[in-house]
C-alpha positions as CSV (number, residue, x, y, z in Angstrom):
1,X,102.2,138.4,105.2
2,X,99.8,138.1,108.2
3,X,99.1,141.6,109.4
4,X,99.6,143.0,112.6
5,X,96.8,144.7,114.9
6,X,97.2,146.8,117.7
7,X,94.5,147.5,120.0
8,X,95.3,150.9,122.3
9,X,93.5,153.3,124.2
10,X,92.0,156.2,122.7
11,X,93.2,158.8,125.5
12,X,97.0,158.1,124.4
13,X,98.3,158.0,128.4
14,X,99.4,154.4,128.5
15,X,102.9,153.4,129.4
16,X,102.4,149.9,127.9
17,X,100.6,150.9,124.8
18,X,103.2,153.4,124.5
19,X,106.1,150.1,124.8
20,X,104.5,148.4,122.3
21,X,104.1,150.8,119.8
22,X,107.4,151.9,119.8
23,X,108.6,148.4,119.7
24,X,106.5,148.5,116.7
25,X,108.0,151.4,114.7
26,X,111.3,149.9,115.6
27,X,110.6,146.7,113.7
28,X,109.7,149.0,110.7
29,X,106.1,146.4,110.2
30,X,103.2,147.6,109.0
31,X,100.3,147.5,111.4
32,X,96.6,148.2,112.0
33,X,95.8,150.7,114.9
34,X,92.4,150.3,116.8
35,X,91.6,152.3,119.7
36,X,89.4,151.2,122.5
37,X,87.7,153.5,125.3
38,X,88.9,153.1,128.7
39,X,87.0,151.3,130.4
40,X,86.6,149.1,127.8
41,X,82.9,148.3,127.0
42,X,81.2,144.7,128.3
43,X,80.9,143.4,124.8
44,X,84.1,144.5,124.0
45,X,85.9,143.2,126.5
46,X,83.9,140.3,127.1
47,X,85.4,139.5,122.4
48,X,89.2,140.3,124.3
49,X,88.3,137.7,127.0
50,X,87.6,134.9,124.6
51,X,90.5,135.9,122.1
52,X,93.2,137.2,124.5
53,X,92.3,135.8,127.4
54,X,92.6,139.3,129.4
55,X,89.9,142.0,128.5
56,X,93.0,145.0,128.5
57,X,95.4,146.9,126.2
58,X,97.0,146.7,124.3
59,X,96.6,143.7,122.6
60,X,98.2,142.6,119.8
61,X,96.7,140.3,116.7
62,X,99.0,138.5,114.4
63,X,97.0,135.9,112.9
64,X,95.0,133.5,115.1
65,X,97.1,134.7,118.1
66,X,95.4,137.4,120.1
67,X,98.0,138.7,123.0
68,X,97.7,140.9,125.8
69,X,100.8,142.4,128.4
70,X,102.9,144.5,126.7
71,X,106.1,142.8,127.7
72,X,105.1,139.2,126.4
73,X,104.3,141.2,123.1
74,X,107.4,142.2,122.9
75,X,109.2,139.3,124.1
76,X,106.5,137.8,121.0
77,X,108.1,140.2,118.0
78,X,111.4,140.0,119.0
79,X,111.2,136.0,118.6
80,X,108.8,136.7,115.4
81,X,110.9,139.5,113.9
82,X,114.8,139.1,115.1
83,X,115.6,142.2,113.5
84,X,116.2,144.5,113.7
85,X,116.8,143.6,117.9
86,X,114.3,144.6,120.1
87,X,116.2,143.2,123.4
88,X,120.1,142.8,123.6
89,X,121.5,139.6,121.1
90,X,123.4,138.8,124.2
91,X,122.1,136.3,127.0
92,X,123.4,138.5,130.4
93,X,122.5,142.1,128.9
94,X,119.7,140.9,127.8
95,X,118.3,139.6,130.9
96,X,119.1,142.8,132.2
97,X,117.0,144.7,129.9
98,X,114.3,142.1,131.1
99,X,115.1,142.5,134.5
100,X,114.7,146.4,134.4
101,X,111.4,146.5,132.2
102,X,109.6,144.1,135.3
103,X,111.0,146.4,137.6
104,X,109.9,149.4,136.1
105,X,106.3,147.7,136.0
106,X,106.1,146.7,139.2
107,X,107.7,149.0,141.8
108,X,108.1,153.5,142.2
109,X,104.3,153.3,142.6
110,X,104.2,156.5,144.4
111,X,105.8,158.1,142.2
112,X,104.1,156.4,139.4
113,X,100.7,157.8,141.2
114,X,101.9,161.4,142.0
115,X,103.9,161.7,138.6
116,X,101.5,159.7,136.1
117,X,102.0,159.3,132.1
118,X,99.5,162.2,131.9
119,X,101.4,164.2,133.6
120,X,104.3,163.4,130.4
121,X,101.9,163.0,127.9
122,X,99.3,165.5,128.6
123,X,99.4,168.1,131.3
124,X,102.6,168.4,133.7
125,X,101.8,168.2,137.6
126,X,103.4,171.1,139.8
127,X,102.1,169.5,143.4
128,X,105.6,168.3,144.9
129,X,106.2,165.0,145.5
130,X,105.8,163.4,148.9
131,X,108.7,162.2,151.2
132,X,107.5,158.8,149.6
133,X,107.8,159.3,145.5
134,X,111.2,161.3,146.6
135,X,112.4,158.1,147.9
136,X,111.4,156.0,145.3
137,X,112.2,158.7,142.7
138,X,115.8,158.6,143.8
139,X,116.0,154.8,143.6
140,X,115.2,155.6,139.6
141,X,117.8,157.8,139.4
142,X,120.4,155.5,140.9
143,X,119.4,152.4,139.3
144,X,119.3,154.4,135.9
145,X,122.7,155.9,136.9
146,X,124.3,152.6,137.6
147,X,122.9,151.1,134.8
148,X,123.3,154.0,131.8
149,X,127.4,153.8,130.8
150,X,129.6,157.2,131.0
151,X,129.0,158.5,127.6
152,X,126.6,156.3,126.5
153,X,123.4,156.7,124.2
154,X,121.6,153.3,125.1
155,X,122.0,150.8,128.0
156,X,123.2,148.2,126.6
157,X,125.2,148.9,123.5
158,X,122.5,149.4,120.6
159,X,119.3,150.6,121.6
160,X,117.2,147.9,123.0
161,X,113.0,148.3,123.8
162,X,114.2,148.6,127.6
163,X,115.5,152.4,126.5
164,X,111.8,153.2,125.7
165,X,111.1,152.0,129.3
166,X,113.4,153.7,131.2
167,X,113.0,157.0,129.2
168,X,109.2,157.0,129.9
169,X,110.5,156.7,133.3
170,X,112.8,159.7,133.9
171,X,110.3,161.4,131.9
172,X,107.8,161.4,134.5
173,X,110.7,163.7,136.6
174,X,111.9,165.8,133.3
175,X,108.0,166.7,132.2
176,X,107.3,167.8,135.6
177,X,110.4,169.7,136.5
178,X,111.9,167.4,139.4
179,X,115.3,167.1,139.6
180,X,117.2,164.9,137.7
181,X,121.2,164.3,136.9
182,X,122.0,166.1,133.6
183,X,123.5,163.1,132.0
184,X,119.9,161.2,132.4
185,X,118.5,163.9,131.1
186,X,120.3,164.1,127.7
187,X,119.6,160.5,127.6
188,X,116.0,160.3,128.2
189,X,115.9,163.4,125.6
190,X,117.6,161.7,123.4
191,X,115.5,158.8,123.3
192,X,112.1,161.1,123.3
193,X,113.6,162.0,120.1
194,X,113.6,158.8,118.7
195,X,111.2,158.3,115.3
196,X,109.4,155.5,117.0
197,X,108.7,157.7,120.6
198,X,107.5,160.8,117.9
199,X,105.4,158.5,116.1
200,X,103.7,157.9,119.3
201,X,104.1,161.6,120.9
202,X,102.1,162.6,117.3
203,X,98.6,160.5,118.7
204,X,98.8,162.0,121.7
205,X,96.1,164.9,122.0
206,X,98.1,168.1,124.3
207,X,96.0,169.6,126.8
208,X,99.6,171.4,127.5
């Protein structure tokens, strides 16, 4: 069996080495951890550029194929290793789980700034959030709450990697005491409590 590298950051605070990982230890494969400073050094990055295309982490190896961007990793095992599921067996949930996972990359950037994965990995922040990050930390909440079932433990049936996501998300408001709807709470919780998230939350030095 070809093994599986992982290339991280040695300071353990980022979200999307934190999705792959997880997506990892959910697959249940064996695989090598390397850990790269941030920024990564010329020569380094300069091997990433002519393997991976794109000198970041993380980066995954299986075999000749060097990938960077954590979701096209993912999307990568879940086509390479169908189970167990990483993403909804279903076409319309599983777009879903997509569509959530490129919106939680690429929007709530002031909140993403004022509550940052340090701040849930590392050391909480206590400044309050700005008009701004209140705004978009509401459009979390209500996306999550229109998303997350009554009752439910996952979003979309089983767990999916998108529960990883959204957790890390609400977790930005639950490590930093900002208020948050008890039901999203037991659910981020619950997913913090995962194996796979504790695998990770075990790397991560606390400066807590």
């Amino acid at each position: 069996m070809t093994e599986l590298t992982l290339y991280g950051e040695s300071q353990w605070v980022s979200p999307w080495v934190f999705h792959v990982l997880v997506a990892l230890e959910e697959l249940g494969k064996r695989y090598k951890l390397e850990l790269l400073p941030l920024p990564i050094p010329t020569a380094l990055a300069a091997n990433l550029s002519r393997k991976a295309l794109l000198p970041k982490v993380p980066c995954l190896v299986h075999g000749d194929l060097w990938l960077t961007e954590s979701s096209a990793i993912t999307e990568y095992l879940a086509e390479t290793f169908p189970t167990p599921q990483l993403l909804p067996a279903e076409p319309m949930p599983r777009a879903r789980a997509r569509q959530v996972m490129s919106w939680l990359r690429t929007s709530l950037l002031p909140l993403r700034e004022e509550r940052p994965t340090t701040s849930v990995f590392q050391r909480p922040v206590r400044t309050p959030l700005t008009e701004k990050a209140r705004e978009h930390a509401a459009e979390l909440v209500g996306v999550a709450e229109q998303l997350l079932p009554t009752g439910a433990s996952h979003l979309f049936g089983a767990w999916s990697i998108a529960d990883a996501d959204l957790a890390l998300a609400l977790m930005r408001l639950i490590a930093n005491e900002d208020p948050l709807p008890a039901r999203l709470a037991e659910y981020a919780l619950g997913q913090w409590a995962r194996p796979s998230v504790r695998k990770y939350l075990s790397y991560v030095p606390t400066n807590r």
